[in-house]
C-alpha positions, 0 to 999 in steps of 0.5 A: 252122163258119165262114161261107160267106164265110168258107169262101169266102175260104180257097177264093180263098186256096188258089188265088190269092195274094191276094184283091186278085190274085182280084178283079183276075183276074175283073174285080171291083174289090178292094173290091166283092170285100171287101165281098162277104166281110165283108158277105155273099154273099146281098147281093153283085150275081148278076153279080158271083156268077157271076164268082165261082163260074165262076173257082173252078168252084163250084155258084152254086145250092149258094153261095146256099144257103150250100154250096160245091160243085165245078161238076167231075164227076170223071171230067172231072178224074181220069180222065185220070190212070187207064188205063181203067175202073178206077174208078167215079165214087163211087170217083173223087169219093172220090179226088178229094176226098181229092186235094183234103184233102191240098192244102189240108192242106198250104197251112195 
């Protein structure tokens, strides 16, 4: 299983072109953002964590435990998709990360 650096640094990828382009967006300078990748997440500054997990909307509790976990309930992200009730939140979770799977399936 890959590291949570790791896992974290596809996440970057999947949603900025580059890690440089990330690190400049949330004001963290290049290298400080590289060495919280190859040096480990659990000695990087909390300040500097917490630009990390607001920009990709992740749990920071959840990355220091090394899992990363979305910050969005679904019906805060799907349900405007849908008329209605028609789902139940488990049901959204469920589309929304099968929603996730295939978009990542398709940037590798």
């Amino acid at each position: 299983m890959p590291s949570i650096e790791e896992q974290l640094k596809e996440l970057i990828l999947t949603k900025y072109k580059s890690i440089r382009e990330f690190a400049n967006e949330i004001g963290i300078p290049y290298t400080t953002m590289d060495s919280i990748l190859k040096r480990g997440v659990r000695n990087a500054n909390i300040t500097n964590i917490l630009k990390i997990t607001k920009a990709l909307n992740i749990d920071t509790e959840q990355l220091a435990l090394g899992i990363i976990s979305s910050n969005l309930r679904p019906s805060d992200t799907m349900a405007a998709h849908f008329d209605g009730n028609e789902y139940t939140e488990d049901e959204l979770l469920e589309i929304h990360q099968f929603a996730e799977f295939v978009k990542n399936r398709k940037k590798k």
